[in-house]
N, C-alpha and C positions, 0 to 999 in steps of 0.2 A: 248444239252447243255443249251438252255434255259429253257426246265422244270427244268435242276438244279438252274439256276440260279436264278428262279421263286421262287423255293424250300427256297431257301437261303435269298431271299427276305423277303420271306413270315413270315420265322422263325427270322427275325431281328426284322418285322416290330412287330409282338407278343411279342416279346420279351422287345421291347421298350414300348407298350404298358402294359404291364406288371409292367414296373417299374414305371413311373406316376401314373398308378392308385395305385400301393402302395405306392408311397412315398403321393399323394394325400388323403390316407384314414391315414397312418400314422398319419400326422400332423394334420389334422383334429380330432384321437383320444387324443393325446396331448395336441389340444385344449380343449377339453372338461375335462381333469384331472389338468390342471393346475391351481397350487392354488397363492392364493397372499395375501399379511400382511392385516391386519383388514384395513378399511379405500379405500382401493383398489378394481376395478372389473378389469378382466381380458377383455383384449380387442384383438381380433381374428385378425383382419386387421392391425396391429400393433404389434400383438404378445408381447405384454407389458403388465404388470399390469399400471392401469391408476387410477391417485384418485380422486374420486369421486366429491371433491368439486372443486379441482384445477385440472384441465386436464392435465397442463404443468408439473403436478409432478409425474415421472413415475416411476417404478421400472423392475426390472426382474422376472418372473414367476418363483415359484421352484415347488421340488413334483418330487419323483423321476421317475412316470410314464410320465410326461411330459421331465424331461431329458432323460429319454431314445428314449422317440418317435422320439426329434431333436437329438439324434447320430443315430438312425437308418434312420433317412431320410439322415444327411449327407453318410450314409453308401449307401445307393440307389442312394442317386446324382452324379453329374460329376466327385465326387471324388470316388465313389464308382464303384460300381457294375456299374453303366450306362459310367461311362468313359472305357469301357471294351468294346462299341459297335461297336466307327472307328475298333480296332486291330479286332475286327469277321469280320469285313467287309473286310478289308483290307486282312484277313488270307483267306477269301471263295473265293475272285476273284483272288487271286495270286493261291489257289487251283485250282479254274477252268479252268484258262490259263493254268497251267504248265499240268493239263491233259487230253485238246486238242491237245497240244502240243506234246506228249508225245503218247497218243492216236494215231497221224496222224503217226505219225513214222513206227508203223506196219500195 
């Protein structure tokens, strides 16, 4: 029973890492396409366009390769695909239990 549950472990914790380093390279490519009005540099830590002579005057990045990078990271975040992790977790130990359980009977 604990090499499954090792198993099961193992393929959560892949899995998790899975989606970090994609939601991580995601937006990092999004950084890199995101365009902003003349006047403007795009600023990575802020994920703003920033203007160049007045800092406080900011705008929002467009470019459709940069909207898609952030719906695909909200796709991969909490709200996505990675809020999918507790319910495997939850679904592999109530599998495990019910078939010890079930197991011990015969």
């Amino acid at each position: 029973m604990m090499d499954v549950l090792q198993g099961v472990g193992y393929g959560i914790v892949g899995f998790a890492l899975i989606v970090v380093i994609g939601t991580v390279v995601i937006s990092k490519l999004g950084d890199s396409v995101a365009e902003c009005a003349t006047g403007f540099e795009y600023s990575a830590t802020s994920q703003l366009c920033v203007n160049a002579t007045n800092a406080t005057d900011t705008a929002s990045a467009t470019g459709t390769g940069y909207t898609n990078s952030g719906y695909l990271t909200t796709q991969l975040g909490s709200s996505g695909l990675a809020g999918w992790i507790p319910a495997v977790i939850a679904v592999a130990i109530g599998a495990l239990f019910l078939s010890y359980f079930m197991g011990r009977r015969r």
